[in-house]
N, C-alpha and C positions, 0 to 999 in steps of 0.2 A: 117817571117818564116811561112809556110803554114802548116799544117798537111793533108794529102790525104788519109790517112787509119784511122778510128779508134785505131788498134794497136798503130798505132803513137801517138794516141791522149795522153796518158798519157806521152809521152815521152817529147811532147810541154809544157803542164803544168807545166812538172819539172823545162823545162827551162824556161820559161817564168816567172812562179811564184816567183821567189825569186827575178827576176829585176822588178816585180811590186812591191815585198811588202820594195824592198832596197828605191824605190821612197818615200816612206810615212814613212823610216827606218829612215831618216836622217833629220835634220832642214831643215826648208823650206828655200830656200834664200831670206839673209837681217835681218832675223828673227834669235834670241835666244836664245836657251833653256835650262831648267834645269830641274831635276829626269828624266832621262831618256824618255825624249819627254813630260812628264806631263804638265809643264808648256811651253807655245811657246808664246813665245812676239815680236811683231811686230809692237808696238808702233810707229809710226813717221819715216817709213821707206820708205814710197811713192809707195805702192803698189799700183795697179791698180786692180789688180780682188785676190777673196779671196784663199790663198795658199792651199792646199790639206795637213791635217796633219792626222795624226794614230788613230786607234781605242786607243792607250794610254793614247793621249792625256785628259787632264783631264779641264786646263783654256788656252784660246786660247786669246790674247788680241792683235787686229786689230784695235783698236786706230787710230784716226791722219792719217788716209791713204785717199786716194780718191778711195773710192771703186761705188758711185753712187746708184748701185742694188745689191741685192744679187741671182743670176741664181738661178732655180729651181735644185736640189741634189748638191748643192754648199758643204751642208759639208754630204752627205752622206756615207763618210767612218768617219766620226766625232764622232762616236755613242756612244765614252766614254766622250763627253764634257760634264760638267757641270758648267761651270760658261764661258760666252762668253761675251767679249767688243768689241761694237762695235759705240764707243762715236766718235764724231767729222771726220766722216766718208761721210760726203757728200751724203748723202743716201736720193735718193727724193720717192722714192715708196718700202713696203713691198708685194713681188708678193706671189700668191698662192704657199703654199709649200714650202713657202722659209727655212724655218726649218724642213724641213722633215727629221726623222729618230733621232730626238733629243730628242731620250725618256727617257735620262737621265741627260737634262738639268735643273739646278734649277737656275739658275741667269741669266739673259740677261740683256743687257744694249745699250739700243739706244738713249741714249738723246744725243743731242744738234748737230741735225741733221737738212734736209731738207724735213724730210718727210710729204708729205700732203693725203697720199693715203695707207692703208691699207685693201688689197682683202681680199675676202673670201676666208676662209679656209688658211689664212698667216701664224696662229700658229697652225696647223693641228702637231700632234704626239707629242704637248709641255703637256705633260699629269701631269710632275713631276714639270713644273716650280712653285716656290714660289715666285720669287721678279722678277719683269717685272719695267724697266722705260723707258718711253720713253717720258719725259721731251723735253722742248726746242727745239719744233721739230714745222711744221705747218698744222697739221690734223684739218680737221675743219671738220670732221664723221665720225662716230664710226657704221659700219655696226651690226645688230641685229647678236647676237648668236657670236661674231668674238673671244671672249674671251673663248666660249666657251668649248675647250678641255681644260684648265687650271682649274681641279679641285681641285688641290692645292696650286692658285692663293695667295698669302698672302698681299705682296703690291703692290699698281700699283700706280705708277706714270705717271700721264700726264699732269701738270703744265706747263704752261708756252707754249698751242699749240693754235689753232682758232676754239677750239670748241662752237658749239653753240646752241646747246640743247643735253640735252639728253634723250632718246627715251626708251619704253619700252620694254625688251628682249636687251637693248646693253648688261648687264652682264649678262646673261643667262648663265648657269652653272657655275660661279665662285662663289659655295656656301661659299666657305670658307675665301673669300676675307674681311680682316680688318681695313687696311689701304688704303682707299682710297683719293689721292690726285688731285682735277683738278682746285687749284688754276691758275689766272692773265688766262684762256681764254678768249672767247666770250660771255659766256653764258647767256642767256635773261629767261630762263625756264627749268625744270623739269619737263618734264611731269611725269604727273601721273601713278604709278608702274615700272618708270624709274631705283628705287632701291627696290624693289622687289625682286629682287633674291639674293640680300647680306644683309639682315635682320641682318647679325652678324655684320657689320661694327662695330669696335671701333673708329676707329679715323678719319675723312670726313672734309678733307680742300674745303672751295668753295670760300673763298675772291680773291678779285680782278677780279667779274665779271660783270656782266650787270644785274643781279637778280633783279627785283623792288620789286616783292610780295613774301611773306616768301612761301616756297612748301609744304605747310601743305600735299596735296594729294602724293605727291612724297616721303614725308616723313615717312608715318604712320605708317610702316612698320616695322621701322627701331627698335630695341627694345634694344643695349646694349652699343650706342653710348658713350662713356668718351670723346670725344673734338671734338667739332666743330666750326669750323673759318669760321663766315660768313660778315665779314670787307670787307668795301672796295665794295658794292654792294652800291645800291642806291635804299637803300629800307624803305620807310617812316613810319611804323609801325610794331609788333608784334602779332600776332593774340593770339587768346586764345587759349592754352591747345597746344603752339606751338612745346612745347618739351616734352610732356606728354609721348610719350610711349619707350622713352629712359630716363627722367624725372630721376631716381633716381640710374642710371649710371653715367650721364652728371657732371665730372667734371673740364673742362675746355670750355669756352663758349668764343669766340670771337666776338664783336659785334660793332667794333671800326671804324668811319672813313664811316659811312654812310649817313649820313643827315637823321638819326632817330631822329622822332620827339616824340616819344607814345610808350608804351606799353600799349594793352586791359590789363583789372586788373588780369586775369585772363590766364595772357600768362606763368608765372613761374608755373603753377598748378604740381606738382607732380612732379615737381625739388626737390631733398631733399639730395644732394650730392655735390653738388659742390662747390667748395675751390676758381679757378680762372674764375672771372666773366669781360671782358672788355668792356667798353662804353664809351673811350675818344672819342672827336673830331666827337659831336651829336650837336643834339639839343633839348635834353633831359629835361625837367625842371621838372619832379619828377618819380618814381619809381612804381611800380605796389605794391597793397599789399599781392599781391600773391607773392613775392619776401622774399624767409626764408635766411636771414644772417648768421645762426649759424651752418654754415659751412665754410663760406666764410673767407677768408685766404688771397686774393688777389686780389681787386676791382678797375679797374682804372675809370675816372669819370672827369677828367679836360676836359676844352674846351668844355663845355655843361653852358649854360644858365638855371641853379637851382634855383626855385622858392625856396626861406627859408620860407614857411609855414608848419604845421602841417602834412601835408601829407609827408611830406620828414624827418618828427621825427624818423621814424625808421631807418634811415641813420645814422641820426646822435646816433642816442643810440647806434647804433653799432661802429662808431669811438667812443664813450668814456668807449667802452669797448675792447678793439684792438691797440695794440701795432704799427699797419699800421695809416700813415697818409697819406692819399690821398688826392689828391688836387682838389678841388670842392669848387668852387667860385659862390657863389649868385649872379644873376642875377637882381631877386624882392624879397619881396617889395623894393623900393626905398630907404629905411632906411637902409637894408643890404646889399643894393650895393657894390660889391667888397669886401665883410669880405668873409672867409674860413666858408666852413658851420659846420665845427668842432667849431670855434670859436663863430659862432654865438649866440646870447641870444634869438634869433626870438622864439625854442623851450621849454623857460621854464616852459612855462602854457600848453606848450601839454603832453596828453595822451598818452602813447602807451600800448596797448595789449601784451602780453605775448602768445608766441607762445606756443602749448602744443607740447609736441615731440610727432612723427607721426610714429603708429606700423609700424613694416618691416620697417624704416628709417635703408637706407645702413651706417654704420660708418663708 
């Protein structure tokens, strides 16, 4: 239908309008729904490009399709989505825009995809998102600032991709980001002020990468850390003062399955919180004395090679005051080969010091 007078113009609109807005009225085909378009599921229905649904719409779930890419104004009448799936979707690139107009989106989900390529400006207008994952995907770069309209970024998952360093300005504006997960990438390095701009992190998974040197400069920042998992790196010592400026948040420490040989004595300094401490499957044979016990609630320690000498007294005073037995097998002297260092007699003529309890100690 044409209109050739303005007069007419409003005559078009009538008619036209209501068979645009019947298209976006009704479930998309293949797909669906329930509360009145709010929810639209399209799980496993073998779509090929993404369906056009209503400003009503509220979770749109695109699941299990082959959809590849997602066009630029893909969901631009989308504008009341807040929670979008779009897992197992064959997706190899996020292009510029690809969310545009998604100012009221707070969940997305891309994992366990094929993406290796995220442009600039890809979450441009994602202003309200909080939980981003894009798990089990193959992004090996993370462009500077790409995160950055997500100021109420909360977790981000990216486990499980080919990243391999991270750079500083990648989280530039996700001040509010807590949960940050980049467990089993690539990763060889952190550079320095790499996490700079999320100083609030609580919780920072990094096992299962290529790490050799602990990231003291990458770290320093960081001030209110509660758990981090650093397993599974192959990294042969702990530096001093490694955990000092998150120190007395840090209550879950991961440190399992490295070929740690050492802690400098000086590496727990200003730990004075933590309950779960792990160091199986090292090669650990004794403890820093900068290490405070009387908090510790849950210590693993097997498959390490423990010298039973005096330096390792404080260990055990703390198994004979601890309901926990953990298994920690003597290594040397040669006398205490193979005894449980709980069992051992090697520390009955050692000394140990008594900790003083330490002002501002969080409980």
């Amino acid at each position: 239908m044409r209109c050739v007078s303005w007069l007419l113009l409003g005559t078009c609109l009538l008619v036209l309008g209501p068979a645009l807005q019947g298209v976006l009225s009704q479930c998309p085909s293949l797909c669906h729904c329930h509360g009145d378009l709010q929810h639209v599921i399209c799980d496993s229905v073998g779509l090929k490009k993404i369906p056009r649904v209503s400003e009503a719409t509220r979770l749109l779930n695109l699941q299990r399709n082959n959809l590849s890419s997602i066009p630029t104004g893909a969901f631009s009448e989308s504008k009341g989505l807040i929670s979008l799936h779009m897992q197992h979707c064959q997706l190899k690139e996020i292009g510029s825009q690809a969310f545009k107009g998604l100012k009221k989106l707070i969940y997305l989900y891309l994992s366990n995809n094929d993406i290796t390529t995220i442009r600039p400006g890809a979450f441009e207008d994602l202003t309200e998102l909080t939980y981003l994952y894009l798990d089990g995907n193959k992004i090996g770069d993370l462009a500077k600032g790409i995160f950055s309209p997500m100021i109420n970024l909360f977790i981000l998952q990216l486990n499980d991709n080919k990243l391999r360093e991270l750079r500083a300005g990648t989280f530039a504006g996700a001040k509010d980001l807590r949960w940050l997960h980049v467990s089993r990438n690539e990763l060889s390095a952190l550079q320095p002020g790499s996490l700079d701009d999320v100083e609030n992190l609580a919780i920072l998974h990094l096992d299962g990468n290529k790490i050799s040197t602990y990231p003291s400069a990458a770290m320093s920042k960081l001030r209110v850390v509660e758990e981090l998992t650093l397993g599974r790196n192959p990294m042969r010592s702990i530096p001093d003062n490694a955990f000092q400026s998150f120190g007395r948040y840090m209550e879950k420490l991961h440190l399992d399955n490295m070929g740690l040989e050492k802690f400098s004595d000086g590496a727990f300094a200003g730990v004075s919180a933590i309950k779960s401490l792990h160091l199986d499957s090292n090669k650990l044979k004794s403890l820093p004395r900068s290490l405070d016990y009387s908090t510790i609630t849950n210590l693993t320690l097997s498959n390490n090679p423990w010298s039973c000498v005096c330096q390792l007294a404080p260990l055990r005073k703390w198994m004979d005051s601890t309901r926990s037995r953990p298994d920690a097998v003597c290594a040397s002297p040669a006398s205490q080969r193979g005894k449980q260092v709980r069992d051992s007699a090697a520390f009955s003529s050692c000394r140990v010091k008594s900790r003083r309890a330490k002002k501002g100690a969080r409980h």
